[in-house]
C-alpha positions as CSV (number, residue, x, y, z in Angstrom):
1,X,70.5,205.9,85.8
2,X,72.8,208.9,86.4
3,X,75.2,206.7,89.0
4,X,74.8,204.2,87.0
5,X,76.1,205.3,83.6
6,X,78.6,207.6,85.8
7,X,80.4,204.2,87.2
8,X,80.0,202.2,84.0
9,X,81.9,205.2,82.3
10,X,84.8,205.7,85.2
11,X,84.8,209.3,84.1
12,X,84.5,210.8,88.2
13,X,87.9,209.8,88.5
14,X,88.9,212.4,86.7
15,X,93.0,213.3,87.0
16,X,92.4,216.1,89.9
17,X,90.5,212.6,92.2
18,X,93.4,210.4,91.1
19,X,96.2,213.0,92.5
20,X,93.8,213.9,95.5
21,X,92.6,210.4,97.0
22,X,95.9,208.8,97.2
23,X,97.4,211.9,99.3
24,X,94.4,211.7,101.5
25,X,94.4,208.2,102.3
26,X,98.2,208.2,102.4
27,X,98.0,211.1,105.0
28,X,95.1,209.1,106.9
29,X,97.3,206.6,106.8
30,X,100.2,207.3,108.1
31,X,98.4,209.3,111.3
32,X,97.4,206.1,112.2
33,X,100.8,204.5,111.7
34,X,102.0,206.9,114.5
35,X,99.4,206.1,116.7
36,X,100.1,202.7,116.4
37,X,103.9,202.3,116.5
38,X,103.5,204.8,119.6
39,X,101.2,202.2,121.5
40,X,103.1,199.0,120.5
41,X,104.8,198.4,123.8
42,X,101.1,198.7,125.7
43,X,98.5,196.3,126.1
44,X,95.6,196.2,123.6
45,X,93.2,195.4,126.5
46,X,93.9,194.5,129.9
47,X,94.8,191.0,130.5
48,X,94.5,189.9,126.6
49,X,98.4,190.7,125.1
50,X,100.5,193.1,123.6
51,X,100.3,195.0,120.3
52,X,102.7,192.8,118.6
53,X,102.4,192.1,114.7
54,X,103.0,188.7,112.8
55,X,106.6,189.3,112.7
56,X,106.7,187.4,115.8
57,X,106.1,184.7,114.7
58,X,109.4,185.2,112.1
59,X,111.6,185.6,114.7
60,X,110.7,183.3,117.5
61,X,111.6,180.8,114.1
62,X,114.8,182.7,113.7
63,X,115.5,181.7,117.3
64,X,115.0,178.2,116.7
65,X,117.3,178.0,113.9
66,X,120.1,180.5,116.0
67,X,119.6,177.7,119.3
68,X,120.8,174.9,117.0
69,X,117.3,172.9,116.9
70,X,115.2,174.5,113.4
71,X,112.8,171.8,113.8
72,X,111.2,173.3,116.9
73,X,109.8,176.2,114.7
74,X,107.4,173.4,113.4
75,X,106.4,172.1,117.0
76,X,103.5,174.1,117.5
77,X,103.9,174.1,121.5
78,X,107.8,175.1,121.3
79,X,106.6,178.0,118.4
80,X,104.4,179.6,121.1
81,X,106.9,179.2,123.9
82,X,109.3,181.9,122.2
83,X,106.5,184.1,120.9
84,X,105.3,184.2,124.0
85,X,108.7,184.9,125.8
86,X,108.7,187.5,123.0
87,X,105.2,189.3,123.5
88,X,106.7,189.0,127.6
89,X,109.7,191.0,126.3
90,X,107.8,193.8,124.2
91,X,105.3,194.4,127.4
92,X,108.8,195.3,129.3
93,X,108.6,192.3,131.5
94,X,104.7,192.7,132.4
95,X,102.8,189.4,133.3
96,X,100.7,188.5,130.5
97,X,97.1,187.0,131.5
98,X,96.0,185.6,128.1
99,X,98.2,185.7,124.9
100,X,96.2,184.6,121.8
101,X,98.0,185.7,119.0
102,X,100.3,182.6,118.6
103,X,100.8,182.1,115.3
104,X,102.3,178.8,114.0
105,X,105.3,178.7,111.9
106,X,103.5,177.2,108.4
107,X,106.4,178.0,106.1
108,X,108.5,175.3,104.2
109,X,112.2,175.2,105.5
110,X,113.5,177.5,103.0
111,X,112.2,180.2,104.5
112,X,114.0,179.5,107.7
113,X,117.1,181.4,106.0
114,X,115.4,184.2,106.2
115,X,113.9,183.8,110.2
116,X,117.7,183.2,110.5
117,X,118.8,186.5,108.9
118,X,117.1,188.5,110.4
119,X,117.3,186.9,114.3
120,X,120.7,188.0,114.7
121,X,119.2,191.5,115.3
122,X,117.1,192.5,118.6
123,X,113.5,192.4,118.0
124,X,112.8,195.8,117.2
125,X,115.0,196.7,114.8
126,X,114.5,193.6,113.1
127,X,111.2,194.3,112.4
128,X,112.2,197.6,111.4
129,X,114.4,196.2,108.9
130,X,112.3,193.5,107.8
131,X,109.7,195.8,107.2
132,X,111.8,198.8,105.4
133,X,113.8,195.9,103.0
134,X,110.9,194.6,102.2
135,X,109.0,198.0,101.6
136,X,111.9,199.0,99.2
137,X,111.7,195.3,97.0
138,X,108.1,196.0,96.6
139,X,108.6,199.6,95.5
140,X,111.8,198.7,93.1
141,X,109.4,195.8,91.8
142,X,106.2,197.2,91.2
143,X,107.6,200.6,89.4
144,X,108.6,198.3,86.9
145,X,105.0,197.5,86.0
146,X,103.1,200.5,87.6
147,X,102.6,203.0,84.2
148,X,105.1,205.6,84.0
149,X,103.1,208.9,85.5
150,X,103.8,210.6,88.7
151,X,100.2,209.7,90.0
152,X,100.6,205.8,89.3
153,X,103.3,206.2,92.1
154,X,101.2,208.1,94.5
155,X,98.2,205.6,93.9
156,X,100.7,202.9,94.5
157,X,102.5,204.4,97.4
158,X,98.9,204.7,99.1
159,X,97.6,201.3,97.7
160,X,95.9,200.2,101.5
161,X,97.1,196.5,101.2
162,X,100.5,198.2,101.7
163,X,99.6,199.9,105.1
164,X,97.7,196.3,106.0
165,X,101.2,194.1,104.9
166,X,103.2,196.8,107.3
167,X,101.3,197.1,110.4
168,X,100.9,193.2,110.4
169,X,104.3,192.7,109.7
170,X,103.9,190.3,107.4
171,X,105.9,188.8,104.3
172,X,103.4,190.3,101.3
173,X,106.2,192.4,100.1
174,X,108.6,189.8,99.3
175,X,105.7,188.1,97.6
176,X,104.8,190.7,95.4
177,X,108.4,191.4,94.8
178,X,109.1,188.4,93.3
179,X,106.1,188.1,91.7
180,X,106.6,191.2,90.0
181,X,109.8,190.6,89.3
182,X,109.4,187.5,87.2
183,X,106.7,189.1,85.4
184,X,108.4,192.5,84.4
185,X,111.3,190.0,83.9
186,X,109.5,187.4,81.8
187,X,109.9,188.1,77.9
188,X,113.3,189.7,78.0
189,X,115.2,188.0,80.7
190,X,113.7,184.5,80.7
191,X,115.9,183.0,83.4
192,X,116.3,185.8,85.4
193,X,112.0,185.8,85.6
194,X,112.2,182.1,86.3
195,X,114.7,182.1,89.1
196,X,112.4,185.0,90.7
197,X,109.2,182.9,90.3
198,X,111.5,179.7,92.2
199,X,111.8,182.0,95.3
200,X,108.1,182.3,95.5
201,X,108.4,178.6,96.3
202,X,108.2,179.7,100.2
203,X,105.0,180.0,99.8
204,X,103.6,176.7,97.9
205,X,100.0,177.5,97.4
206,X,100.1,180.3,95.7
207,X,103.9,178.7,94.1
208,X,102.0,175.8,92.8
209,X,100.2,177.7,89.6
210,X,103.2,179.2,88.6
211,X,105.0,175.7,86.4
212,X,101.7,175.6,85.3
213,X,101.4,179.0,83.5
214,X,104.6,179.3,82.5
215,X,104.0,175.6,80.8
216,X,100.8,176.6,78.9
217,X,102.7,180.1,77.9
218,X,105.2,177.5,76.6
219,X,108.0,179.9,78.2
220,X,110.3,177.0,78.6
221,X,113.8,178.1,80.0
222,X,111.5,180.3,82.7
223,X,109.8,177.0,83.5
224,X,113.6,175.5,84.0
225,X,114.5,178.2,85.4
226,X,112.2,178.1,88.2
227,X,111.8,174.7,88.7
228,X,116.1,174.8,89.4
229,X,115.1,177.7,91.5
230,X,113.0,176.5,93.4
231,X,114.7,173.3,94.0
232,X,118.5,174.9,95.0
233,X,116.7,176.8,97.5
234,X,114.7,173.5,99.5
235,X,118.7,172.2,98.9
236,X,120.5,175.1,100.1
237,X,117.6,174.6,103.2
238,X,118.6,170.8,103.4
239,X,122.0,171.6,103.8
240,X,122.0,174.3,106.4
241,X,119.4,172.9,108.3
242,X,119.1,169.4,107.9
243,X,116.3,167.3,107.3
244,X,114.4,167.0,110.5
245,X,112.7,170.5,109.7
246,X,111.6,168.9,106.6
247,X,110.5,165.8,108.0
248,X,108.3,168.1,110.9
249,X,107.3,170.6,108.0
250,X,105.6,167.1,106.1
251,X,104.4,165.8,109.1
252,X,102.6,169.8,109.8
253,X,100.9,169.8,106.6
254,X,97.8,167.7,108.2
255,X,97.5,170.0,111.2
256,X,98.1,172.9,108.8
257,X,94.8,171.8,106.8
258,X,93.4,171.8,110.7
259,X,93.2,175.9,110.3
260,X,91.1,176.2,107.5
261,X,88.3,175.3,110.0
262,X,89.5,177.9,112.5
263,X,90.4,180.2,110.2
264,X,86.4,181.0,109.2
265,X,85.2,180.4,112.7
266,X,87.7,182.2,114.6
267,X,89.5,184.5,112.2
268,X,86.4,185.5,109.8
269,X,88.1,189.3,109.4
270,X,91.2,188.0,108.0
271,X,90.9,184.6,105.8
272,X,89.5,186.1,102.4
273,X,89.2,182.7,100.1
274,X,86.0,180.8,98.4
275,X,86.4,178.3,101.3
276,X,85.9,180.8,103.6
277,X,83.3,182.5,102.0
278,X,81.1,179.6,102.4
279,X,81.8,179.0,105.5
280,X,81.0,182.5,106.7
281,X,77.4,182.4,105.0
282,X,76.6,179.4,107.0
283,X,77.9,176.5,104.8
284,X,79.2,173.1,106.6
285,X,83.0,172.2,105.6
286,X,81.9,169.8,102.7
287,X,80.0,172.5,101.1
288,X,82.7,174.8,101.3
289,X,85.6,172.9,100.0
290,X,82.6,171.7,97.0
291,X,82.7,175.2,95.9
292,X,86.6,175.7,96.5
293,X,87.3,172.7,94.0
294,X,85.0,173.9,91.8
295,X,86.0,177.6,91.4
296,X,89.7,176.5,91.7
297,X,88.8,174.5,88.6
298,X,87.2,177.3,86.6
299,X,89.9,179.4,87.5
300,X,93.0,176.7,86.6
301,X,90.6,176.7,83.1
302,X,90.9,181.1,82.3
303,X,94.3,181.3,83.4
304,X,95.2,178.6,81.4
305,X,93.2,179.8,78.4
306,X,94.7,183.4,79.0
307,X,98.2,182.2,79.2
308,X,98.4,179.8,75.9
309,X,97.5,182.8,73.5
310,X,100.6,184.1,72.1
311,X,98.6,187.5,71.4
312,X,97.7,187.8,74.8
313,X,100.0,190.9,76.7
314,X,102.1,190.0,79.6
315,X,99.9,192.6,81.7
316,X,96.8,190.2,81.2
317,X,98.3,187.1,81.4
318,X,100.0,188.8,84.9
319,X,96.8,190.0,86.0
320,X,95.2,186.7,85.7
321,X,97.8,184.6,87.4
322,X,97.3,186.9,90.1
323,X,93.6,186.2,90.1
324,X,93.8,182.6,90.0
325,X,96.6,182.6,92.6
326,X,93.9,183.8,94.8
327,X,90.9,181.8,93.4
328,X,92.4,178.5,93.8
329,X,93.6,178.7,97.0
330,X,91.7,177.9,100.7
331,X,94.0,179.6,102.7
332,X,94.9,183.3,102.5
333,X,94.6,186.5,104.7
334,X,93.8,189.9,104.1
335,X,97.7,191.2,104.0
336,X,98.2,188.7,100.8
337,X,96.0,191.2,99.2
338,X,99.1,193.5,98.7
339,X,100.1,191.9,95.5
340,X,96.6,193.3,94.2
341,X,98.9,195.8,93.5
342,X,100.2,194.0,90.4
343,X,96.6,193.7,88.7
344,X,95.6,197.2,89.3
345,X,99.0,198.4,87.9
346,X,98.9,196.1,85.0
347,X,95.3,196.6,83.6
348,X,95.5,200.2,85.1
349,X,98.4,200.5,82.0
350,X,96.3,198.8,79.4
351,X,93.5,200.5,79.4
352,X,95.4,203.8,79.7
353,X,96.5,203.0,76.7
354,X,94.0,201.1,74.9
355,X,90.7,202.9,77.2
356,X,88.9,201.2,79.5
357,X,86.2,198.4,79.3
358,X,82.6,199.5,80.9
359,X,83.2,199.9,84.7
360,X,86.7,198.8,84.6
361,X,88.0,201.8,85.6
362,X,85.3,202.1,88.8
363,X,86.6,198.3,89.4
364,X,89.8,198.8,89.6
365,X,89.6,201.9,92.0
366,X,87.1,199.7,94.1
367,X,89.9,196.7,93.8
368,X,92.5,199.5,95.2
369,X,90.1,200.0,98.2
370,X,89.9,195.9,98.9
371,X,92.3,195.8,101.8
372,X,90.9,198.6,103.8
373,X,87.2,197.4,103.1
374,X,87.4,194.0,103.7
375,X,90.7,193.9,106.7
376,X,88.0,192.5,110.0
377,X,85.0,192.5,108.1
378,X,83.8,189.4,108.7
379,X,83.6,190.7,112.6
380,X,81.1,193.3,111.7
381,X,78.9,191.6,108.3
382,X,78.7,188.4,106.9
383,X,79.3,190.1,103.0
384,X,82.1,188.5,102.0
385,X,83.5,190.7,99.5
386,X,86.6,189.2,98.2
387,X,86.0,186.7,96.3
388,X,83.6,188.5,94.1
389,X,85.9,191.0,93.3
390,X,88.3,188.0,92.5
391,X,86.4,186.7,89.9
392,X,85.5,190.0,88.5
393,X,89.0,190.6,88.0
394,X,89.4,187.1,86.2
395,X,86.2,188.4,84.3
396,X,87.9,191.8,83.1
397,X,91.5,189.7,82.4
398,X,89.2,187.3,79.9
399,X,87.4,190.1,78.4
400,X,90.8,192.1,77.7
401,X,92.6,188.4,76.3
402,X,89.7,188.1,73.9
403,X,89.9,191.7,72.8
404,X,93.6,191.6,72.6
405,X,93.5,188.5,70.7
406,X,91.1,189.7,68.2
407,X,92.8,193.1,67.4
408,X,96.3,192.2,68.1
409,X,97.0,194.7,70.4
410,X,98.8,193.8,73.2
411,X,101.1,195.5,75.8
């Protein structure tokens, strides 16, 4: 009864745990860091590849686009070719047995501009500055919506989805970035929110709820906003690129739907989604996406619900989308989970300032753990943790609507 009542009232973490824990794990943290960046041009076992991260994948695209044929990002045997030349490079020259960590290029054409960018710099650096550019968005972004004490900053700073984005090199900070940036944006700089929700449009699935909050918040010139957005940037793509790395990005989108299969069978420690979820607990693929359309549904319904109450605070409504973002889609990995950040930050505010619901507060620290408890799980126990915690964050965002709705306190 004790533990109980101790997590239901989130009184152990007290001020003196919340400055303490995110030093430790930021110090933990960054050991590690060391120890990996010093190993990165050695093997991780004999005869299976090089420590490379999923930046590879970015710039083998980049050369694509820099060789004068962008398509070839999108042809799946070319993709490898390059990454593979590039994990060739980063072992100094070393024969490579058995290179499994192609990763195909998935990403509409707009994106391409950035592969582009950034391939006019050796590998290395590239990385380096793909990773530190992308660092500093997230920071600038998220202190907008992080509450305004020194130990929000540490907690964020040590947030383990940022450590799991980093060392797998992967693009979670530009999504959180913009993410964060149309929402801090939102009710005083309409336009300016929407043309930061069009960039997200690189990444479609988790792109496709955002017309469809912003239409049930009736927040129309965000909604033009980012629909113009998002539509200059797949021109600006056309017109650089041409349309033949449309035309293969269309004709990928079947394979792409291929992965979802290999994704739980083959990659159970990184793909975190409902779909997966079944999968891993031993249901067949009809099964899975049964229960992926339904909770997609049920989520499409809250964050609809959430988002059409004018009394409902932009933290909420913010926190939910993020939810749902996640709920609805099949196909996401453990890195996505760095725009977590934005819920904890948001609800972390409200109930700082309005107090905390039972076991929120023991929630949202176990939500601030997610990354690091749940990155290659699925190698060691078939507890798939994510989507739980998914929908207990939708749970908390309702429960915080309704009370906001009822007392008219908001953010």
């Amino acid at each position: 009864m004790f533990l109980i009542t101790t997590l239901k009232s989130g009184d152990w973490l007290n001020l003196r745990r919340v400055r303490a824990y995110p030093r430790i794990f930021l110090l933990v943290s960054a050991l590690v860091g060391v120890a990996w960046i010093s190993g990165l041009h050695e093997k991780m076992r004999p005869g299976e590849g090089v420590v490379t991260t999923d930046f590879i994948n970015v710039y083998a695209a980049g050369e694509a686009v820099h060789e004068g044929h962008p398509a070839d990002a999108y042809d799946w045997g070319a993709q490898k070719n390059r990454e593979d030349q590039l994990a060739l490079s980063a072992n100094n020259g070393k024969k490579i047995e058995k290179n499994d960590g192609y990763i195909p290029w998935l990403y509409p054409p707009t994106f391409l501009a950035v592969a582009w960018l950034i391939a006019f710099l050796p590998y290395f650096p590239a990385l380096a500055m793909y990773s530190i550019m992308g660092l500093a968005a997230f920071g600038a972004a998220m202190r907008k919506l992080a509450p305004p004490y020194k130990e929000s900053l540490w907690a964020l700073a040590a947030f383990p989805g940022v450590f799991v984005n980093l060392f797998s090199g992967q693009n979670g900070f530009i999504t959180t970035a913009f993410l964060a940036a149309g929402l801090f944006l939102l009710d005083e700089s309409p336009v300016a929110a929407g043309v930061a929700f069009g960039f997200l449009s690189y990444k479609p699935h988790f792109f496709a709820l955002i017309p469809l909050v912003l239409l049930a918040g009736r927040c129309w010139k965000a909604l033009a906003a980012a629909s113009i957005s998002a539509g200059v940037c797949a021109g600006l793509s056309l017109l650089a690129f041409g349309i033949e790395p449309w035309l293969a990005f269309i004709r990928g989108l079947s394979a792409t739907s291929g992965l979802l299969k290999i994704g739980t069978e083959r990659w159970l420690g990184t793909v975190h989604s409902v779909f997966s979820a079944v999968r891993i607990l031993g249901g067949g693929m009809d099964a899975a996406y049964a229960v992926q359309t339904i909770v997609a549904i049920a989520a499409v319904f809250f964050v609809i619900e959430i988002w059409r109450h004018r009394k409902t605070s932009l933290a909420v409504r913010g926190a939910s989308l993020v939810a749902a973002m996640f709920l609805i889609s099949p196909y996401f990995f453990v890195y996505d989970q760095v725009f977590l950040a934005i819920p904890i930050a948001l609800l972390a505010g409200q109930g700082l300032r309005n107090g905390f619901f039972p076991f929120e507060k023991t929630f949202l620290f176990a939500l601030w753990l997610l990354p690091y408890l749940v990155q290659d799980s699925g190698a060691h126990f078939s507890l798939p943790l994510t989507p739980p915690m998914l929908a207990a964050l939708m749970y908390f965002c309702w429960k915080r609507a309704k009370a906001e709705r009822e007392s008219g306190r908001g953010f």
